[in-house]
C-alpha positions in Angstrom: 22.9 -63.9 8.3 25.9 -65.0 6.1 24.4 -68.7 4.3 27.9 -70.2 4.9 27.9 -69.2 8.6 23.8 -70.4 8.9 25.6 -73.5 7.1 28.4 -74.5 9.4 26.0 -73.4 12.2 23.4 -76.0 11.2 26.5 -78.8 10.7 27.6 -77.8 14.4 24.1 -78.6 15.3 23.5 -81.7 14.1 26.9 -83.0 15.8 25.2 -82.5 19.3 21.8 -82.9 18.8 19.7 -85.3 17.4 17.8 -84.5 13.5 14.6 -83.6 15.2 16.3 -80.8 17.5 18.0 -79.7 13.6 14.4 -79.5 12.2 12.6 -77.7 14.7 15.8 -75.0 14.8 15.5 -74.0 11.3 11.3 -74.2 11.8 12.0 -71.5 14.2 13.7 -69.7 12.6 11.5 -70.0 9.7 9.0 -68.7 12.0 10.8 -65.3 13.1 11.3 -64.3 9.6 6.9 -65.0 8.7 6.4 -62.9 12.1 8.8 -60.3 10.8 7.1 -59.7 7.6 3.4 -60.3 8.2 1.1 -57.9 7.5 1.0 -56.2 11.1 5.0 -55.7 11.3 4.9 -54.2 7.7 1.5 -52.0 8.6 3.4 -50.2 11.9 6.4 -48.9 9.2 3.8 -46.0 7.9 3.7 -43.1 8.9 0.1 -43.6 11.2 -0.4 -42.1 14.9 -1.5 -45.1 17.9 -1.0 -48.2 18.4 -2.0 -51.1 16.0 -5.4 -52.8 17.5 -5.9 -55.5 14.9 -4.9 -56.7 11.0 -8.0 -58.1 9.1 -8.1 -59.6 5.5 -10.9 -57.9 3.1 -12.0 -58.0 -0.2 -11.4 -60.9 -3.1 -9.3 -59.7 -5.2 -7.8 -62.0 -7.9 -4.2 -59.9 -7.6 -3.3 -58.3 -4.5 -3.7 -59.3 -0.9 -5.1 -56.7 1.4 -5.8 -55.9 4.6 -8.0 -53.0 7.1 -5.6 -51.9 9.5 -6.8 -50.3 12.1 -4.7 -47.9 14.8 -6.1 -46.2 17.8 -4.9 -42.9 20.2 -6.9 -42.3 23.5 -8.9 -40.0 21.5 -9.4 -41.3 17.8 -9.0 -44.4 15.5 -7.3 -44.7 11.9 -8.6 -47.0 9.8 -6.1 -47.7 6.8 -5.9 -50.3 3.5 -2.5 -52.5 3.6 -1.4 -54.4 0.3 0.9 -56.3 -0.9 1.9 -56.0 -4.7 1.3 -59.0 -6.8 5.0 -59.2 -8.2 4.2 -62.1 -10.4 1.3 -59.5 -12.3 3.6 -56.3 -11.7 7.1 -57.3 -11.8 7.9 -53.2 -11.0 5.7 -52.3 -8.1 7.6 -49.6 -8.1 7.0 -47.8 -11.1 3.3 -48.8 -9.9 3.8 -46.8 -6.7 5.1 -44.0 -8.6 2.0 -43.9 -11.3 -1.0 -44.1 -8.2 1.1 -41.1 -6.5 1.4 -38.9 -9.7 -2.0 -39.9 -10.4 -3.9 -39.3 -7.2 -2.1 -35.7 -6.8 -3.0 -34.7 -9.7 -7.0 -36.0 -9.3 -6.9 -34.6 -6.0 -6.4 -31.3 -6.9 -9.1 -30.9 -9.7 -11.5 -32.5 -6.7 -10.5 -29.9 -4.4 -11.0 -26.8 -7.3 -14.9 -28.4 -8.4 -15.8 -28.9 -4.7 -17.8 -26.4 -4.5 -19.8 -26.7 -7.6 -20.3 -30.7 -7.3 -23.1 -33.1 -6.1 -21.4 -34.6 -3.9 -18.1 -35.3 -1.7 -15.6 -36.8 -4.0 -13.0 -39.0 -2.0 -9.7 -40.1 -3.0 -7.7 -42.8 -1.0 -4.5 -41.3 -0.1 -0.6 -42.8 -0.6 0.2 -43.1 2.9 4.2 -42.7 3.3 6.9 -44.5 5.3 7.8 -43.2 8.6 11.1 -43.2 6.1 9.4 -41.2 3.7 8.8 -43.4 1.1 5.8 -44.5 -0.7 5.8 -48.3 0.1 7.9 -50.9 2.0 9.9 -53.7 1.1 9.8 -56.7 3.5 13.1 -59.4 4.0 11.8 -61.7 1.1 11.6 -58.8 -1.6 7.6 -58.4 -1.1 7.0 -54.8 -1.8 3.7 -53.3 0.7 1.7 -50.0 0.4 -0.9 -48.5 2.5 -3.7 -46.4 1.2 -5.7 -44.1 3.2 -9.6 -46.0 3.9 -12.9 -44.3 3.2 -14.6 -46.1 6.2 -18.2 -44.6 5.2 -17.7 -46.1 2.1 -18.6 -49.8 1.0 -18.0 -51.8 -2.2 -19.7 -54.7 -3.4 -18.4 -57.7 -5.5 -21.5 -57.6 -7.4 -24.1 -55.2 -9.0 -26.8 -55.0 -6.4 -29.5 -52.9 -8.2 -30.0 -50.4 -11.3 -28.9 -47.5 -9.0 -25.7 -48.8 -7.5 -25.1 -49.7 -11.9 -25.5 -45.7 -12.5 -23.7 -45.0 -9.1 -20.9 -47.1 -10.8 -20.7 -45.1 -13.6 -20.8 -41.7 -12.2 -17.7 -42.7 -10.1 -15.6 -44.1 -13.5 -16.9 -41.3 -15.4 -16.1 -39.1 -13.4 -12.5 -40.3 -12.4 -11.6 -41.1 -16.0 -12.7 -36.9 -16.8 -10.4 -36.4 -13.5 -7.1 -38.0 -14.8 -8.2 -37.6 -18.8 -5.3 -34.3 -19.1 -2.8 -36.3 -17.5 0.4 -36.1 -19.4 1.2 -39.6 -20.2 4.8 -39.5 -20.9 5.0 -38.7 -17.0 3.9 -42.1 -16.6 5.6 -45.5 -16.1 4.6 -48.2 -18.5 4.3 -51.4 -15.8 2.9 -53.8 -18.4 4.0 -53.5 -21.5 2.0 -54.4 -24.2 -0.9 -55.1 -21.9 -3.2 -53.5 -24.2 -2.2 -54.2 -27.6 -3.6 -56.9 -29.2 -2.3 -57.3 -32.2 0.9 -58.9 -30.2 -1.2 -61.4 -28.2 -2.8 -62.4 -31.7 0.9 -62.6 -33.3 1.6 -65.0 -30.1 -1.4 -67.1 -31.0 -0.5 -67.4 -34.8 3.2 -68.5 -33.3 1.7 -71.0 -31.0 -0.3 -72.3 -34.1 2.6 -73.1 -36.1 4.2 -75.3 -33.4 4.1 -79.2 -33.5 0.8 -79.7 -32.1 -0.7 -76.1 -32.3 -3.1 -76.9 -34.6 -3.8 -80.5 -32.8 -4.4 -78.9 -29.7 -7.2 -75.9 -31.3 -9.1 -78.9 -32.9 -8.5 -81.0 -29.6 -12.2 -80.2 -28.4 -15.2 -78.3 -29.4 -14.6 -75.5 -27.0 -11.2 -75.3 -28.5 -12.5 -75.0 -31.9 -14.9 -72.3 -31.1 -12.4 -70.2 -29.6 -10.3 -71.1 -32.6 -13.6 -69.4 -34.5 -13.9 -66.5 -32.2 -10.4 -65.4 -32.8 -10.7 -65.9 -37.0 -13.5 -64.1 -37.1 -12.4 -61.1 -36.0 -8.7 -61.1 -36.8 -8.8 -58.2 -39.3 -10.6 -56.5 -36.2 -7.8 -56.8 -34.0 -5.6 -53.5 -35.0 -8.2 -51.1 -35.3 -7.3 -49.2 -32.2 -3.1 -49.4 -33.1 -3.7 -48.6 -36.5 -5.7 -45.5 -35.5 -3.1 -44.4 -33.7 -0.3 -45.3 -36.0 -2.7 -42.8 -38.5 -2.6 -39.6 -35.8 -7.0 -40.6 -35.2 -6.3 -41.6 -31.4 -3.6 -40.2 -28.4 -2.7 -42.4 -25.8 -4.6 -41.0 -22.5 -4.5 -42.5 -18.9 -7.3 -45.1 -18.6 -8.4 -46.9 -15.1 -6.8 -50.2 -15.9 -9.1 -52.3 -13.9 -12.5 -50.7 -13.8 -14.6 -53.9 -11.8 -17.6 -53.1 -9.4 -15.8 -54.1 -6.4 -13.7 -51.0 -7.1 -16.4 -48.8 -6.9 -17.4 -46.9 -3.8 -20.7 -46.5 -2.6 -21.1 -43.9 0.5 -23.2 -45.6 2.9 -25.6 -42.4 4.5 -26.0 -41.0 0.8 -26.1 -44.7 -1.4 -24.1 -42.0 -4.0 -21.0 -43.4 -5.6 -18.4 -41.8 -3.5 -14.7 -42.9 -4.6 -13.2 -45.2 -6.6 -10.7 -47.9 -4.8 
């Protein structure tokens, strides 16, 4: 709706009615637009047979919010992981989208040429596309989804739960990280900058410390002063990795970005690390 029509609507409005009946048109229509992107409306734009049965928040993740989906046919169920993209961490979802799709093909089909020689099913969740054909959806306030394909044997856990599940854990990274290790990178999109260089966030710190009150606020307290330590004493440490590169001893590779546990999962007949979320 045009805003200057929604405008001279609303100053129509209040001519007739009273404030109140002003307040709870616009609530309403706040209302239609929630209900028009919540998480069941964007789950039943991908491409998954039945009907929708039921939208349920999981996992505690710090960045994303997502959600088990769950469709059903007279004969089957689909069980499928809805999220929306933290814009305010990745300000290009898209170029995200782009690197999980390139990445996941290309795992997927080293998985599928080692099957028969490995210890185990490796899984992969799967990009699951539009009924548009597209990788992801963007909702009416800019909110951009995606839906990923759910191991439902599978469970992961927020927290280290024995010795085992710690060497299950590292199978699964090790073994994803070998997967994706001959991935070109230049086929890749770079969605945070100088996430990984630290000799930029130490440049940053040096500038902070030259303002006004930099230096007031690191001696402020004493945990202020021992980060203050931490950082000196191992300044000329911070470039080793950029200045190996800079000298031709290290190539850029692929890297899982955010390796925690509760990405890690665990097959639930076998107690084998399975896939990696």
């Amino acid at each position: 709706m045009n805003v200057h029509v929604l405008a001279d609507a609303a100053t129509t409005t209040f001519s007739i009615f009273s404030v109140s009946s002003v307040v709870v048109f616009f609530a309403r229509l706040r209302l239609d637009e929630r209900i028009l992107d919540s998480p069941a409306e964007i789950a039943k734009q991908f491409d998954v047979q039945g009907r929708l049965v039921t939208v349920e928040t999981i996992g505690s993740g710090n960045v994303n919010d997502t959600y088990r989906v769950i469709f059903r046919t007279t004969f089957d169920e689909q069980q499928i992981v809805l999220q929306r993209i933290n814009q305010a961490v990745f300000p290009s979802p898209q170029k995200v989208m782009s690197n999980i799709q390139s990445i996941t093909a290309h795992a997927r089909e080293k998985i599928l040429a080692e099957a028969d020689e490995a210890d185990r099913i490796w899984q992969l969740p799967k990009v699951i596309q539009t009924s548009a054909g597209t990788n992801h959806v963007t909702d009416g306030s800019g909110e951009v989804w995606r839906a990923l394909s759910m191991i439902a044997s599978a469970k992961s856990h927020e927290r280290v739960v024995s010795s085992e599940h710690a060497v299950e854990a590292g199978q699964v990274l090790g073994h994803f990280q070998r997967l994706i290790a001959d991935f070109p990178v230049a086929q890749l999109e770079d969605t945070l900058p100088g996430f990984h260089i630290t000799p930029e966030y130490l440049a940053r710190y040096d500038m902070t410390l030259q303002m006004p009150d930099g230096k007031g606020r690191a001696n402020a307290s004493s945990e202020a002063k021992r980060l203050t330590k931490f950082v000196e004493e191992r300044r000329e440490f911070a470039s080793v990795l950029e200045d190996a590169v800079a000298q031709g001893e290290l190539q850029h590779r692929p890297i899982h970005g955010e390796p925690k546990i509760s990405s890690i999962m665990i097959d639930g007949f076998s107690g084998k690390g399975a896939a990696r979320f």
